[in-house]
N, C-alpha and C positions, 0 to 999 in steps of 0.2 A: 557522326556527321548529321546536319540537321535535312530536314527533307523542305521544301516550297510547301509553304500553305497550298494546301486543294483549290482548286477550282469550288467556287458555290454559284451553281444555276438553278435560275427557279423554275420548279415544275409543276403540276397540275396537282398535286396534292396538298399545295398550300390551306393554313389554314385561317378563315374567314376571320375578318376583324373583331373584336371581343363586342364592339355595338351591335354588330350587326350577327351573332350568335344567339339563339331563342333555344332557351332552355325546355325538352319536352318531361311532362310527368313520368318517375321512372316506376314499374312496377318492381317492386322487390315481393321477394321471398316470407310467406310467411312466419312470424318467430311469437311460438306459444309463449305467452303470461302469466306468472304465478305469482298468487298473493301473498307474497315474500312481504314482510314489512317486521325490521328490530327496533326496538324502542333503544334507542343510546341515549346516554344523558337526558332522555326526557323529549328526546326529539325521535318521529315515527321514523326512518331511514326507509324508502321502496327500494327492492330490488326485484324485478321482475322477470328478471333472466338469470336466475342464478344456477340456474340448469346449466347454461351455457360456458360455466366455470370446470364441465367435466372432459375427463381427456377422450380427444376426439377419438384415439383408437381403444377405447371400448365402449365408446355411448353410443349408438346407430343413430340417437336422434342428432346428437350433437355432429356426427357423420356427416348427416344427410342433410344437414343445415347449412355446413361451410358445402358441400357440393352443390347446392340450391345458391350461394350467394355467389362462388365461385362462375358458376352457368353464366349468371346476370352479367357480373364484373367483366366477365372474357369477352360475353358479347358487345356490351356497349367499348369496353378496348381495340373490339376489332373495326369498330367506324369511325377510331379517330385519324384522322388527314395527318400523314407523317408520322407513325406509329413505325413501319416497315423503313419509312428513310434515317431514324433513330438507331432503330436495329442494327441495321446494314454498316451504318458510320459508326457505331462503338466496336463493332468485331473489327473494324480496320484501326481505331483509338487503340482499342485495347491488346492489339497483333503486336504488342512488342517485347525485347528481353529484357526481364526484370531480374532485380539478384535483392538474397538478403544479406546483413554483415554478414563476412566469416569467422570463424573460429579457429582459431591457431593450438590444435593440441598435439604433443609429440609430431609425427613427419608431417603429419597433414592439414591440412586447410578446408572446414567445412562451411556448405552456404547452403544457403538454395535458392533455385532459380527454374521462373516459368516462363518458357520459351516464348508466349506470348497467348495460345487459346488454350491451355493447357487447364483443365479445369478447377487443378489442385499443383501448385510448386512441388517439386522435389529435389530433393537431398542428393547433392555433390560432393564428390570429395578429389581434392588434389593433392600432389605430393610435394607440389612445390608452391612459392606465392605465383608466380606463372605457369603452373604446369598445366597439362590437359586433364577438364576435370572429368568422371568417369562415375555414372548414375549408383548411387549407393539405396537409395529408398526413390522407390516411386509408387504414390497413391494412386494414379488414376487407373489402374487396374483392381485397384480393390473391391469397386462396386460399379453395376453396370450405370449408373443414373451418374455415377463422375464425385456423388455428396457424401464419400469415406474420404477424409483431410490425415495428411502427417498435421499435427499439431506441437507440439515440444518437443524440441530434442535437443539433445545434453552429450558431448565426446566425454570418454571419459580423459584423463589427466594425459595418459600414455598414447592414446590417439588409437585404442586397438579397439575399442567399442564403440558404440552410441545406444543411448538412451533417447526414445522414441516412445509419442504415445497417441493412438487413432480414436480418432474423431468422426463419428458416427452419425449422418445426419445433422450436423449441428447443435447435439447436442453439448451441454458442458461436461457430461460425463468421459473419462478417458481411459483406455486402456493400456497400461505401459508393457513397452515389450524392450530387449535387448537386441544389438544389433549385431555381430561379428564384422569385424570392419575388414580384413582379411578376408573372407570368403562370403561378403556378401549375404553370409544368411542368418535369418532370426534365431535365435538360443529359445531355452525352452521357458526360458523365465517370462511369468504373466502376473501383472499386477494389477486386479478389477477396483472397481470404486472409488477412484481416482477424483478429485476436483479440487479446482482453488487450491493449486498443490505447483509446490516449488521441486526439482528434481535435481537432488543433488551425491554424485558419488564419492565415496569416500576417498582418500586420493591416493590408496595403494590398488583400486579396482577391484578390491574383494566384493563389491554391491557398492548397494544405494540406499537412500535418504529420502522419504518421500510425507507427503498426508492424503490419510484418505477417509472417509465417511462410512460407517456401518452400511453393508448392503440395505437397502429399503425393500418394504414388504411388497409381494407381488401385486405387480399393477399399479402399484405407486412411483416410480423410475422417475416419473416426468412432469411430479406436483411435489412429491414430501416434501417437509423441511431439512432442510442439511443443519445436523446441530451433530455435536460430539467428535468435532474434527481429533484425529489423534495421526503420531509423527511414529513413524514405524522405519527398519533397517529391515533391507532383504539382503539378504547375502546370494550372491550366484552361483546357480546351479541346482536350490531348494527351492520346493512349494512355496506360497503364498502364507498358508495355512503355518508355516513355521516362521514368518517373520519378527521381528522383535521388537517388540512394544518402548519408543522411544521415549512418548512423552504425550500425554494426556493431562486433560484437569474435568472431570468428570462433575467436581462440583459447579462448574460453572460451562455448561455445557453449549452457552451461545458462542463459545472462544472459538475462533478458530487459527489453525497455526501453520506459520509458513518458516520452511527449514533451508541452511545454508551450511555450506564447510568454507572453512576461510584457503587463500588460496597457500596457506602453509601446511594446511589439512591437518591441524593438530586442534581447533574450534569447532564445536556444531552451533550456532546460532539460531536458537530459534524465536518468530519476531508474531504476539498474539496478538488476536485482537478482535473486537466483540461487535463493528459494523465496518462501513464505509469509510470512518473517518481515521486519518492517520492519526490514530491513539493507543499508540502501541505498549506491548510490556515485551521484557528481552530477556530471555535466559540464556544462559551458555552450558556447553559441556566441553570441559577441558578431556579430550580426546586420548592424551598421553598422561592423565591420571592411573595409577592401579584400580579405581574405582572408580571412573567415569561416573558422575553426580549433577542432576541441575543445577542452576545456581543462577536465581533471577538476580538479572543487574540492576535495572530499570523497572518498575512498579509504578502498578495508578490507571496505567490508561489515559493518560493524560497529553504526552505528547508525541510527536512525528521521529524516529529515530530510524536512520536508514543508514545504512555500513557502507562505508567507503573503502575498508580494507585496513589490513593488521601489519603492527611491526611488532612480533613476539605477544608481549599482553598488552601493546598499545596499538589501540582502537580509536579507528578515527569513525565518526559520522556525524550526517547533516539530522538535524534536529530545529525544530520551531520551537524549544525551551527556551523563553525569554528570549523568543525572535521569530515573530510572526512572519517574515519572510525569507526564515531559514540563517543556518551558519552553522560551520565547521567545528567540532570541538573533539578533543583526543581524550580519554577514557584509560588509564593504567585498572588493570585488572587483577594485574600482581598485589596492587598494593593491598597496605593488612588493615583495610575495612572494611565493615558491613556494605557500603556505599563506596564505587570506587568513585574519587575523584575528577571531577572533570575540569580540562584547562581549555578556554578558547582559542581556536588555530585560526579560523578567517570568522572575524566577525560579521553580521549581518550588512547587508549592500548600504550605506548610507544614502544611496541615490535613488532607490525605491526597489531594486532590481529583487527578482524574486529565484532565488538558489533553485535550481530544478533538481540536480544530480550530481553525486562526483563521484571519484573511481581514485585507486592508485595504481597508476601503471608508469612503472621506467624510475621507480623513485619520487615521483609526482602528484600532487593533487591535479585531478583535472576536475575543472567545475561546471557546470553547464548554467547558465542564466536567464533568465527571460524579462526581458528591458522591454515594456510595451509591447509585450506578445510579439516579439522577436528575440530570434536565439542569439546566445554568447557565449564564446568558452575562453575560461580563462585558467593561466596554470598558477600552482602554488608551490614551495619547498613543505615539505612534512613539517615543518616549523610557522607556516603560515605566511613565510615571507613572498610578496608579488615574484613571478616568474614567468611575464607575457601574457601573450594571448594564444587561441590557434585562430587565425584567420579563414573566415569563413567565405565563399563565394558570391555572398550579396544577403539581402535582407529575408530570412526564412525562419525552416525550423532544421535542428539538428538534432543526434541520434547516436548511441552508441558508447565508444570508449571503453568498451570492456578491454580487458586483458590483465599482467600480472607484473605483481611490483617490481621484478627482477629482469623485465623483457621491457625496451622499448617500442614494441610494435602493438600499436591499438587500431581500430576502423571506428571510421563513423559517416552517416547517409548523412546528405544535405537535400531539401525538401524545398519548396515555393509554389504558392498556384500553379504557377506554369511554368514549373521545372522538377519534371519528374526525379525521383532520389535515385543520386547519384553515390556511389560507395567510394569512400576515401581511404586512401591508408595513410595513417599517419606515425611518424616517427618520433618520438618524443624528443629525444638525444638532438637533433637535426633539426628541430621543429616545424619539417618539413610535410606539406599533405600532398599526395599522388594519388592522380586517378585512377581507381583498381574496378570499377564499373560501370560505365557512361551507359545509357539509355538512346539508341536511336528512336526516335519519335517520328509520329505521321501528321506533324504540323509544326509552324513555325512557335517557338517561343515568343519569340520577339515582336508580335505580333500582337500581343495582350499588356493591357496595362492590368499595375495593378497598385492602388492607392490605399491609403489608411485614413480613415475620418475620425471625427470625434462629435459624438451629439450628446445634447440634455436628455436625459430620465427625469419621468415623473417627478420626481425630488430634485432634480438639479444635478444627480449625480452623471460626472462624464464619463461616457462611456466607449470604448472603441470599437472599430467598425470596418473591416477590409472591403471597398470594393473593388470586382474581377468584371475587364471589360474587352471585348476585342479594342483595338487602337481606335479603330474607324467607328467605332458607334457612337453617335452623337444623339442628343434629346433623350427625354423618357423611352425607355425599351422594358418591354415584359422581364420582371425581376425574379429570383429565385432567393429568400430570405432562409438565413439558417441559423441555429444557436443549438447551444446546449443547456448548459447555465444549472450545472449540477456537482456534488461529488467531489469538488476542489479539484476539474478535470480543465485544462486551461485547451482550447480549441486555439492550435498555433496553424499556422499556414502549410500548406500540404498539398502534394498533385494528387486529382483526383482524374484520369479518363473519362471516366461517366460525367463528371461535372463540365467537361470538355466539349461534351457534343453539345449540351443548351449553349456554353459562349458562346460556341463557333457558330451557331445557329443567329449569333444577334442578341444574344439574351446575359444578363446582368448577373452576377451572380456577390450576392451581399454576405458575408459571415461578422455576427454582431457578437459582442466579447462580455458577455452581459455577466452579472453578478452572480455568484452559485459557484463558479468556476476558479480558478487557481491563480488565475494571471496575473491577479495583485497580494498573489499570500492571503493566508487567514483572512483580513479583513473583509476581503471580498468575497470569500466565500460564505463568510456568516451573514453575507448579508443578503444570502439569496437564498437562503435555508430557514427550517421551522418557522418559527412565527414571521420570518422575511421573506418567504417564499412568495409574496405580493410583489417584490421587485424584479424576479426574473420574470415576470409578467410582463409588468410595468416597462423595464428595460427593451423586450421585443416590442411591446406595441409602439415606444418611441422611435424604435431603428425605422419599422415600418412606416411611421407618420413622416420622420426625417427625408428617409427616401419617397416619397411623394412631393413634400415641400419641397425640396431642392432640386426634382425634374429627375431625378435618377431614372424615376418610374412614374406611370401614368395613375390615375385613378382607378382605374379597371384594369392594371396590368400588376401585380404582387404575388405571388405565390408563396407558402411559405413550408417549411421542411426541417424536421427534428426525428430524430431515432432513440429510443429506450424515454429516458429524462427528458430528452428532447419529444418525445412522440406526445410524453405528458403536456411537456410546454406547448404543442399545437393545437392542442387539445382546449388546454385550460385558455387561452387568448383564444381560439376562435368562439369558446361559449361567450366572454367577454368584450369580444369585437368583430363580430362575424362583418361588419361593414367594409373592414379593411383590406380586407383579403377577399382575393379572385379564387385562388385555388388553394387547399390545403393537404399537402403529406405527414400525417403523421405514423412513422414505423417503428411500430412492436415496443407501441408507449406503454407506461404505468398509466392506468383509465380507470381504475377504482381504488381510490385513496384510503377507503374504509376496512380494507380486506387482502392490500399489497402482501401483507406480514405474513400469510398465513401458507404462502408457496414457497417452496423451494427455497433461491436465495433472499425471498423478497424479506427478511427479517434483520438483512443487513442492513436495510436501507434506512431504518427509524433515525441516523444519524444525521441524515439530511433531511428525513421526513413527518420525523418526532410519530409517536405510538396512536393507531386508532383508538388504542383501549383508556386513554388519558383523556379526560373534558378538555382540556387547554386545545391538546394536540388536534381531537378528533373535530375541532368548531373550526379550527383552520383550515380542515383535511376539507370535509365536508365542504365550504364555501367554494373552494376551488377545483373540487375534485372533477373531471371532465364527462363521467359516467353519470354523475348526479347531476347535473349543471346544463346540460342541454335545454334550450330553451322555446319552448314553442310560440311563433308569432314573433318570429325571424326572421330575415332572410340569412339561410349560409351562403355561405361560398360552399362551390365541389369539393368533395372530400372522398380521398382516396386513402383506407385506412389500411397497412398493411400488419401481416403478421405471418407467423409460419409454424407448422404444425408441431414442430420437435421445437419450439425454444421454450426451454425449461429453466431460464433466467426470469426473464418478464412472461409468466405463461399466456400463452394465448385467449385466453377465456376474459381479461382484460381488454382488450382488441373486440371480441366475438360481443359482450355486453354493449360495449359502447357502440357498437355500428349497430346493433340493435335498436339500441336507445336513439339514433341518430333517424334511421329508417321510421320510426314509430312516430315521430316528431313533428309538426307543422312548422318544416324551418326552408319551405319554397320547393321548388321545382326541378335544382340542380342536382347532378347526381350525388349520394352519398355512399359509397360503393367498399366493397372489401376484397383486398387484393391477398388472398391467405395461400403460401407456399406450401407445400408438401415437399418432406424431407430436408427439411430446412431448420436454423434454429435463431437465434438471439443473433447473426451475421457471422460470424466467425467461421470458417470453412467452407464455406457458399460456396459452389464451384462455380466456374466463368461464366458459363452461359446460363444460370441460374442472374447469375449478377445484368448481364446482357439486356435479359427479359426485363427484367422487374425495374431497371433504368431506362426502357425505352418506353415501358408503360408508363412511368412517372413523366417521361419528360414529357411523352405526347398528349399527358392528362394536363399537365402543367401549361403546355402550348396551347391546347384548345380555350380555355377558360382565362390566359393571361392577353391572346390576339399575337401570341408569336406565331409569325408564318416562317414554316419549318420550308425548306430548301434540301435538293439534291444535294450530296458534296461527289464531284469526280477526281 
């Protein structure tokens, strides 16, 4: 049932119109200088803070640096007008029951589902698809601060297990444990050094299938490089220390590898690969061999292969080989070549549309599509012949469709600005979808528009654009701009709570579909990578010029906001056009282009972001990079940088240089400030009121410097 929009009265804590806001000098924190300078290619490179790339828990200075910036940031936080009525209205946003797909193995049915302030989801299980579900795992006991997360979990076939693995801070690091699904308690099996790892069990329950990373040396947990990924079998019941070495390639030790069993459990699949880009290579292990043996199928590294599912040795998967926006093609593995054969089953979309995902569940292809960054699912026969659609609820994003070739029963979440995910079951046989978990919400749906535009890039290229607006808001309103534009990751439409309290407040909220990203297959994403890394630039500062020229938003009213790729792209366009932008978010971005490679994951990333260590690469790196690029004899916009202590993806010393560099700078009088978490990592496992704070500081930072006057809601 839906609830009446709130009441919004205006109160005294409104805040003051963006003209008539007078920016005061902010004192910041002193941050020592070292006459850091590499000579690269012939060019002197400064880094003057390179201290600041060491981990905060064991550097006292680096300590006592984010607690000195931390001081500043809390306090100028705590005088912004509507900071506490932000607060107040996302614990009521975000007060509602959420669920994840379930999982149908032997009697049971597993999900999870957080009541609504719950810090961390936990793990249900049922006996029926309606029965009473009854707490199988729950995090939020595990640590007093709420930031120990369930992270993965896996039933096994029989439904008498789960596979489970805790997340710590935010870290990527994992710990996997077993579950007894029967008595509720963990087994003694423990599996350390866990990451970028697929969890898959064999499907008589004897164990599992996992990757993991050599322990790192002490004190290094939360910088090394992750290199030498290898695929291991633990069997249950035995130490760690005895598990079985699956599959390595030690000669090439950038590999890293992600394992599967098919759902006949007679396949191990495992799918390599050497960064970000889907350039996979495939090996198999025929399971019911006397000799279980690798046996690469697919070599090169060159294209996208993703499994859709087996019938005996025939293998179906979506693959971009000679189809840049994906297609179906079947694989006999029996047959007696080197190379098995491949036949096509649905060819690539003639209409532009870009293949996201399929599955075989009920005898079916099921396919997922995205037509202008809107979802599509459509069905196929194993043979490729048309077989419908599944009708979806209206124009969104969709989600799901796991399940097994022999069962017609799959789920999948439907998603929209402003229609939080709702969980469907669907029946293949029946082609039937029913609602298996609606969301009651603390505002009206139907209350918000929400449009799709199209504007010119730098180049001409078009590009799309969702605007999110309450109905009633009319003229330019303070805007909240957002992109990604990385990684072939396609930004589809999706509820966000947090992004709830700025509409509801008055405020615009813009998501730009810019190049880097997936939405249009390959093409589009090469076009916003290595040496086109200029156009996902280019691409936001048009969204942003667009929305001004067109009244969406004021001159002084623009905000703009990116995380990871995105934190970079804030980054890189505010050194490039500080004019346009009132306030800037960028969170727990890549901030030095020259030195990404050398942490943790960041040596995946050369695929989007081509090698510091290359001339070509490093003159591109370099021009754009946001750490080196600050410019004095500026004006910026505010700039609220965030970052958090334990992310050990994009390490924080990234973050900690750039606001450095920022603070050190003659680029005016508006704050340039560092919002840096403790206990926290790259976002994943965030607990609620973690997420709470750090939303209401943004919106309130965003509100002051855009002239939205923030309002009571009752």
């Amino acid at each position: 049932m839906r609830r009446a929009l709130p009441l919004i009265a205006l109160i005294s804590v409104s805040a003051p119109a963006f003209s008539q806001t007078k920016a005061l000098p902010m004192k910041y924190p002193e941050t020592r200088k070292v006459a850091q300078v590499d000579a690269q290619f012939g060019v002197p490179v400064a880094d003057p803070y390179r201290w600041l790339e060491n981990d905060v828990r064991s550097d006292t200075e680096v300590a006592a640096w984010v607690e000195a910036e931390n001081a500043v940031t809390n306090a100028y936080l705590a005088t912004l007008p509507g900071r506490d009525v932000f607060k107040a209205r996302l614990k009521q946003l975000l007060d509602y029951e959420r669920f994840g797909l379930p999982v149908h193995k032997g009697a049971h049915y597993f999900y999870s589902r957080n009541s609504g302030l719950q810090n961390q989801a936990v793990l249900y299980v049922r006996d029926s698809l309606d029965g009473e579900g009854r707490v199988l795992i729950d995090p939020n006991g595990w640590s007093k601060d709420g930031a120990t997360a369930l992270a993965e979990w896996v039933p096994s076939e029989d439904g008498s297990k789960v596979l489970y693995t805790v997340q710590d801070g935010g870290t990527d690091w994992r710990t996997v444990k077993v579950l007894d699904v029967a008595t509720g308690q963990a087994t003694a099996d423990t599996i350390e050094w866990v990451k970028f790892s697929n969890l898959a069990w064999a499907k008589d329950g004897s164990g599992f299938y996992y990757s993991r990373f050599a322990a790192p040396a002490e004190g290094a947990k939360f910088q090394a490089l992750n290199e030498n990924q290898q695929v291991y079998f633990h069997k249950l019941g035995t130490a760690q220390s005895a598990d079985r070495l699956i599959y390595a390639t030690p000669a090439t030790p950038k590999r890293g590898h992600m394992v599967e069993v098919t759902d006949d459990g007679k396949w191990l699949v495992i799918t390599s690969t050497e960064g970000t880009d889907n350039r996979y290579e495939i090996t198999v292990i025929d399971l019911t061999a006397p000799t279980p043996t690798p046996r690469t199928i697919v070599k090169g590294l060159e294209n996208e292969w993703s499994l859709a599912g087996n019938v005996g040795g025939n293998f179906y998967w979506a693959t971009n080989k000679d189809a840049p926006r994906l297609k179906i093609v079947a694989m006999n593995l029996y047959a007696r070549s080197a190379t098995p054969p491949i036949a096509e089953i649905v060819p690539e979309d003639p209409k532009g549309a870009v293949l996201e995902g399929a599955r075989i569940v009920g005898g079916k292809l099921i396919v997922e599509y995205l037509a202008d960054v809107k979802s599509e699912v459509r069905r196929y026969a194993l043979d490729g012949k048309p077989d419908g659609t599944v009708p979806l609820p209206g124009i969104g994003s969709v989600g799901g469709f796991g399940g097994d070739i022999d069962k017609t029963e799959t789920f999948y979440s439907f998603t929209s600005f402003a229609t939080p995910a709702t969980i469907y079951r669907y029946d293949v046989a029946t082609g039937k979808s029913t609602p298996w978990a609606v969301p009651k919400v603390a505002f009206d749906p139907a209350a918000y528009d929400v449009a799709q535009r199209f504007y010119a890039s730098k180049d001409g290229t078009k590009v799309p654009m969702f605007v999110v607006k309450r109905r009633d808001v009319t003229g330019p309103a303070p805007t909240l701009l957002y992109a990604y534009g990385g990684f072939n990751i396609s930004v589809t439409p999706s509820f966000s709570a947090t992004r709830l309290a700025w509409l509801e407040q008055g405020g615009v909220l813009a998501v730009a579909n810019i190049r880097g990203g997936g939405e249009y297959g390959k093409a589009w994403h090469d076009g916003g990578r290595l040496a086109n890394k200029q156009n996902v630039f280019d691409d936001f500062i048009a969204a942003g010029e667009y929305l001004k020229h067109e009244g969406v938003t004021s001159q002084d009213g623009l905000a703009i906001q990116g995380g990871s790729n995105g934190g970079l792209l804030v980054g890189a366009v505010t050194n490039q056009r500080p004019d346009l932008f009132a306030a800037a978010l960028p969170a727990v971005g890549v901030m030095d282009m020259l030195r990404f490679d050398r942490f943790t994951a960041g040596r995946y990333w050369v695929d989007d972001y081509g090698y510091p260590s290359k001339e070509a690469d490093f003159r591109t790196l370099y021009q754009y990079s946001p750490y080196h690029n600050v410019k004095s004899g500026k004006v910026y916009p505010a700039i609220l940088v965030a970052t958090a202590d334990t992310d050990d993806r994009v390490v924080p010393g990234h973050s900690f240089k750039y606001t450095a560099a920022l603070q050190a700078a003659d680029i005016g009088d508006k704050p340039h400030l560092a919002r840096i978490e403790t206990r926290a990592g790259h976002g994943s496992g965030k607990p609620t009121d973690k997420v709470i704070e750090e939303a209401a500081d943004n919106w309130a930072f965003a509100a002051k410097w855009t002239g939205l006057t923030v309002k009571s809601v009752q």
